[in-house]
Structure formats: structure tokens, C-alpha cells
C-alpha positions as CSV (number, residue, x, y, z in Angstrom):
1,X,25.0,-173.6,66.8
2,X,21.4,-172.4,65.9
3,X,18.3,-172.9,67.9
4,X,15.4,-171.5,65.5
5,X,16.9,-168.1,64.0
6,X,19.1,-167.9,67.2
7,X,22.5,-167.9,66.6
8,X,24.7,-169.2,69.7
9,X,28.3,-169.0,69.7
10,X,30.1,-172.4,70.2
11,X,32.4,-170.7,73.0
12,X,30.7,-168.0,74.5
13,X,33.9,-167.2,76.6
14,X,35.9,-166.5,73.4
15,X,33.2,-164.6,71.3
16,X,33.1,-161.8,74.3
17,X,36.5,-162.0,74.1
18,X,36.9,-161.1,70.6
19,X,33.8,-159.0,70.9
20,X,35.7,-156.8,73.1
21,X,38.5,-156.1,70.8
22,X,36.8,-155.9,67.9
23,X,36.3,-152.0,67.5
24,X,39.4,-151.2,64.5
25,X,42.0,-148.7,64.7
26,X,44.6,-147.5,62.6
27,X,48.1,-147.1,62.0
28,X,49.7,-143.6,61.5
29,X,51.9,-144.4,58.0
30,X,54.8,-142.0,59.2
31,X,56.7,-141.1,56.1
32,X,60.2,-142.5,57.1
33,X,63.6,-141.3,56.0
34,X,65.8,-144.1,55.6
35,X,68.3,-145.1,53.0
36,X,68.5,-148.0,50.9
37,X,70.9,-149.8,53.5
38,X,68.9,-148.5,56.3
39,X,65.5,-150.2,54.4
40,X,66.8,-153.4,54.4
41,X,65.1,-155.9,56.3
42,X,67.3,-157.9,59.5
43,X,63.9,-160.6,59.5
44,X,61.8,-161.7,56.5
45,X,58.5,-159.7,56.3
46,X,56.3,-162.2,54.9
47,X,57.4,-165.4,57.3
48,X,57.8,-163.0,60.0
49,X,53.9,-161.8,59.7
50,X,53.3,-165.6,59.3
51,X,55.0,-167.3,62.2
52,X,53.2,-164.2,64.1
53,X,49.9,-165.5,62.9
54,X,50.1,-168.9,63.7
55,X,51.7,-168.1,67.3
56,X,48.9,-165.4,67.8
57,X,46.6,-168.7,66.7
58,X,47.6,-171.1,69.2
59,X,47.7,-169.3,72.0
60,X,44.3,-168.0,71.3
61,X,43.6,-172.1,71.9
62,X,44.8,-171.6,75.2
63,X,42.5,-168.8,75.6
64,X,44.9,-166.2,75.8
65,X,44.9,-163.3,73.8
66,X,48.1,-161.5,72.4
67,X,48.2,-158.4,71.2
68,X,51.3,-156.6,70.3
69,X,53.7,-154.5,72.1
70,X,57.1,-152.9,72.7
71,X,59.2,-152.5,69.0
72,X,56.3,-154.1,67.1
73,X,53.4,-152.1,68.5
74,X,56.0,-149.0,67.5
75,X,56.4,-150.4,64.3
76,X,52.8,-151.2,63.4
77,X,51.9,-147.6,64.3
78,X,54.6,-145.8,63.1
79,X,55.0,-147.4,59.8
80,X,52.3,-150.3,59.5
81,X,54.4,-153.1,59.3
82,X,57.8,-154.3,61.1
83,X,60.5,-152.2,61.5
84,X,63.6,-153.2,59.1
85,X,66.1,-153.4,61.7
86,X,64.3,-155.2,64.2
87,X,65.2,-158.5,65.3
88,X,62.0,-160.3,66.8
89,X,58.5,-159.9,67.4
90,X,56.8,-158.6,70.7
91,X,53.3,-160.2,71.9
92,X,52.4,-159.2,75.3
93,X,49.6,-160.7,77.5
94,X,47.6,-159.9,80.7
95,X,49.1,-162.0,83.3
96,X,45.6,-162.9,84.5
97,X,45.1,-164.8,81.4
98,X,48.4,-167.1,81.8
99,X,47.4,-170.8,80.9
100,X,51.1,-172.9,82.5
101,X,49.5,-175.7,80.3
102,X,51.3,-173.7,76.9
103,X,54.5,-173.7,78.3
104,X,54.5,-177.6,79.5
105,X,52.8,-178.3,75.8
106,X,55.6,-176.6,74.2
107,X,58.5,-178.3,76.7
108,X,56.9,-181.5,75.7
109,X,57.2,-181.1,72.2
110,X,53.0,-180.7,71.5
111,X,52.6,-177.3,69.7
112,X,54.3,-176.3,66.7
113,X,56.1,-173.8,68.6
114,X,59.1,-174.2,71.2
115,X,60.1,-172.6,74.1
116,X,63.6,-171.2,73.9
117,X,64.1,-169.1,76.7
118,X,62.1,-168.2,79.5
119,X,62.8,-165.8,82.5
120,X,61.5,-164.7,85.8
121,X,59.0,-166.6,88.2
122,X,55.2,-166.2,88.2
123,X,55.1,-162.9,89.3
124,X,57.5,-161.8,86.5
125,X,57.6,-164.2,83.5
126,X,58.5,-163.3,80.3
127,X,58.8,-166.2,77.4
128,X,61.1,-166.2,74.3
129,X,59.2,-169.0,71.8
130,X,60.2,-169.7,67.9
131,X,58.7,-172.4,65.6
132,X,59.5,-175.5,66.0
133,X,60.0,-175.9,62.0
134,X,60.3,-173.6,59.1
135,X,61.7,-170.0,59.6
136,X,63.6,-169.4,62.9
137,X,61.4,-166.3,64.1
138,X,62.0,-165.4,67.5
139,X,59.0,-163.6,69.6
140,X,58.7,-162.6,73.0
141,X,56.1,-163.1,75.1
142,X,55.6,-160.5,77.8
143,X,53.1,-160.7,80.4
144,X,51.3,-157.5,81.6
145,X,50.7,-157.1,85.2
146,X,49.0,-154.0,86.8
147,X,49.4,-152.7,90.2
148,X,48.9,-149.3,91.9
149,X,51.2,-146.5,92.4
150,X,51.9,-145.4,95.8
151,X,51.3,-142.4,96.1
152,X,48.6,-141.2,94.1
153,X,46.8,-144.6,93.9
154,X,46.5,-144.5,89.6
155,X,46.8,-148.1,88.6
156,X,49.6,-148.6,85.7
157,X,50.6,-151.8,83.4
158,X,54.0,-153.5,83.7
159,X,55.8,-155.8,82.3
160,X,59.4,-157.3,84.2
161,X,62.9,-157.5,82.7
162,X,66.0,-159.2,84.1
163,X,69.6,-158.4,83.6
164,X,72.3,-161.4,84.0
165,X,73.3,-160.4,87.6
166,X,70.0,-161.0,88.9
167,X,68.5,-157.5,89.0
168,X,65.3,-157.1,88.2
169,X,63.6,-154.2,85.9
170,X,60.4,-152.9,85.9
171,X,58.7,-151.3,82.2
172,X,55.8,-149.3,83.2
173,X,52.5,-148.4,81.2
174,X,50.0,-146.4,81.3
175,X,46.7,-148.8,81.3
176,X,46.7,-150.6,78.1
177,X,42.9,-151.9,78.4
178,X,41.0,-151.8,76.4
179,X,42.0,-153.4,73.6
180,X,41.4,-153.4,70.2
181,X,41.8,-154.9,66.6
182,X,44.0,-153.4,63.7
183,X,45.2,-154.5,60.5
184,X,48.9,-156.0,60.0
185,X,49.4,-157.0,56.7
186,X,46.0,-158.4,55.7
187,X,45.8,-160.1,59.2
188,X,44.3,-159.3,62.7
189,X,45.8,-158.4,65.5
190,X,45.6,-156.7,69.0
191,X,46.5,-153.1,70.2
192,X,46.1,-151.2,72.7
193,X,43.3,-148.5,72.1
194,X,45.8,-146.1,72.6
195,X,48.9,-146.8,71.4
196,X,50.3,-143.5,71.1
197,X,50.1,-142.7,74.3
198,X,51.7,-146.3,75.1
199,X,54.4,-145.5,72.7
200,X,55.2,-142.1,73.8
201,X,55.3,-143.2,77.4
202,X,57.8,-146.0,76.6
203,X,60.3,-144.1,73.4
204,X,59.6,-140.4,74.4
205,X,57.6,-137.4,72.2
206,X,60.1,-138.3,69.7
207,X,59.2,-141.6,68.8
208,X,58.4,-140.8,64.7
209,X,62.4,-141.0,64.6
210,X,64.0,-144.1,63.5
211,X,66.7,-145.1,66.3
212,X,68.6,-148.2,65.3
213,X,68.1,-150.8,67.1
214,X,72.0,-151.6,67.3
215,X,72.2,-148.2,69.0
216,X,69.3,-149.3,71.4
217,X,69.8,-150.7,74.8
218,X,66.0,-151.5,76.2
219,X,67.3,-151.4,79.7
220,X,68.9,-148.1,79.7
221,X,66.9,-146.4,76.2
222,X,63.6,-146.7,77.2
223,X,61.9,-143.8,78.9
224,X,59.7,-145.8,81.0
225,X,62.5,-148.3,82.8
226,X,62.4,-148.7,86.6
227,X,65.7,-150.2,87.7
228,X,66.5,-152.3,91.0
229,X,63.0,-153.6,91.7
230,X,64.6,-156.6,93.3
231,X,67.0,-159.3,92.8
232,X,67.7,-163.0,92.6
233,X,70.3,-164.9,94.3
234,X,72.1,-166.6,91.6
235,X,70.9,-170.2,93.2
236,X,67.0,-168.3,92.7
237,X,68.1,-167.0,89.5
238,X,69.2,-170.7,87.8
239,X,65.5,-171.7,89.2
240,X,63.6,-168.8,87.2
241,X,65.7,-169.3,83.8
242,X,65.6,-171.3,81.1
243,X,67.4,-171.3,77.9
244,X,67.2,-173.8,75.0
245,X,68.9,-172.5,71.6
246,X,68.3,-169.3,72.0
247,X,70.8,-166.7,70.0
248,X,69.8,-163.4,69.9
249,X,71.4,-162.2,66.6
């Protein structure tokens, strides 16, 4: 809205927000060696990059604010774009920013997206979500949470994993604030500043080489896996899981 030659931004909250992220990096367009069989593409690039969009969309309405991580951050800055084996997207989010009303929308059937799995508690959620029509992309939600290491006191990001027994798994991060905007495919989306640095932490010096994602296990592969951080009991485990259609392919 306008008062004079004033602009004023209809939500302030949001427009700092995107004001923050707004400085634009780019990707590093590694020249990869792969054949023609190793080029083609497990998920379709163009719905992929759209069901990202839209997803990125609505839960900017819940005012929180995705930006990518894990396999897709690696494959935006590797190779800007998806890597051709993968098998689903990776958003993460700061945990501080968690809205509960986007997860009871979806359960209810409101959003154009659907919850298909969900795992962990509060302090440890991590959402699985695919459109509710149209192409059948699967995308993982990840919520960031930072805490302090023990000895020397440096803060770090993590995000939580669970194995079917119960055990719970820790993936830590150097601090991925701030954030800020690149360029996927014509669209928008959220990085970390420094991604390399978040990419070598997580796949090793490395990480230019293509490793199959058939021949990668995230709880054992990645460099940056912290095992037996706790455990459920299988009565607190049923509590903390959820699983609605989801088949991981």
C-alpha cells in the first residue's frame, strides 16, 4: 500500500524475510562424466522443479521459509539442476519457524499437498509430503535445529534421522544462516550462503564425484552422521510415526 510516494509492504514480517535472502549466489556447473544410462533421469525434471515450486509456495503461506538441502542443495551446486539419479527433493527449515497448522491443513485434506510420512516428535520432526494430484513427487521436509557443542561452545545446525529400531541419528552442519536466493531453473529458491562448505561437511572434499544414489546409504555415507543420539521405545516410536502411502522407489 502507498501513503504519498511511500511504499509500505502489505506484510512487513515477510518482506524482511525475503529481504534477508535476497543477496544471489551461484551454482558451480561441475562438468560431470556420466554416460548415457547414467544421464537418465529416475524423476521428471520439469514436474519435479514444479511441484518444488508450488510446495516452496505454500509453505511460504505459513510463513516458513524453505530452502534447499541435503542431495538437492548438492545437486543445484554441483550441476545446477537435480541430480539424474535422485529420487526426491530436500527442503529444510529452521525449526523456530515450524507452523503445526501445515501439517493438520494437510491431514485434513486443505492444501494441495499431503502428508505421507512423518517422523520424530517436536524436537526432531522431519516430514515426507507429495501433491495431493498430478505428478507423485516426493520431498522431505527437514527441520534445522541448532545447539552448542560441548566442548568448545561453537554452535552447529542439525537436522534428526530415525532408523526402524528406534535409534535416533543426528546430521550436523556447520551454521547454515544466513541464507540466500539462487536460481533453479528460472525459479527462486533458498541456499545457504555457503553451500560448499555445507556440502563438503556433509559428502566429503570429494563431493564433485557422482556417487550413485543406489550405492548410497545416508545413514552410514554421509560424513557428518552422529549415531545413537537416543532412542524410542517402540510404544514412543508408533506415537512419533506416521505413514500414509508412502513408497520410497
Amino acid at each position: 500500500m502507498k501513503f504519498g510516494n511511500i511504499a509500505v509492504p502489505m506484510k512487513p514480517f515477510r518482506f524482511r524475510k525475503y529481504w534477508e535472502k535476497s543477496r544471489l549466489i551461484e551454482c558451480s556447473n561441475t562438468k560431470m562424466n556420466r554416460n548415457e544410462i547414467e544421464k537418465k533421469r529416475r524423476i521428471n525434471l520439469q514436474s519435479s522443479v514444479f511441484e518444488m515450486i508450488r510446495l516452496r509456495d505454500l509453505l511460504i503461506q505459513y510463513d516458513m521459509y524453505p530452502f534447499i538441502s541435503e542431495g538437492t542443495l548438492l545437486g543445484w551446486y554441483r550441476e545446477c539442476s537435480i541430480i539424474p539419479h535422485t529420487q526426491d527433493i530436500d527442503f529444510a527449515l529452521m525449526a523456530t519457524e515450524f507452523n503445526p497448522k501445515f501439517v493438520n491443513d494437510m491431514r485434513e485434506g486443505r492444501t494441495n499437498f499431503k502428508l505421507t510420512r512423518r517422523r520424530g516428535g517436536l524436537d526432531s520432526l522431519e516430514l515426507t509430503v507429495t501433491p495431493r494430484h498430478g505428478y507423485k513427487l516426493y520431498t522431505n521436509v527437514f527441520f534445522m535445529y541448532r545447539d552448542k557443542n560441548e566442548t568448545g561452545g561453537n554452535e552447529f545446525n542439525w537436522i534428526s534421522g530415525l532408523c526402524d529400531d528406534g535409534e535416533k541419528i543426528r546430521f550436523n552442519f556447520p551454521l547454515l544462516e544466513p541464507i540466500c536466493s539462487a536460481d533453479f531453473h528460472d525459479h527462486l529458491v533458498w541456499v545457504t550462503c555457503d553451500p560448499k562448505k555445507a556440502i563438503i561437511h556433509e559428502y566429503g572434499e570429494k563431493w564433485y564425484e557422482d556417487l550413485k544414489t543406489n550405492n548410497y546409504s545416508r545413514y552410514e555415507s554421509a560424513n557428518n552422521v552422529e549415531r545413537n543420539v537416543g532412542r524410542y521405545s517402540s510404544w514412543e516410536l508408533e506415537r512419533v510415526t506416521f505413514e500414509d502411502g508412502y513408497e520410497y522407489h
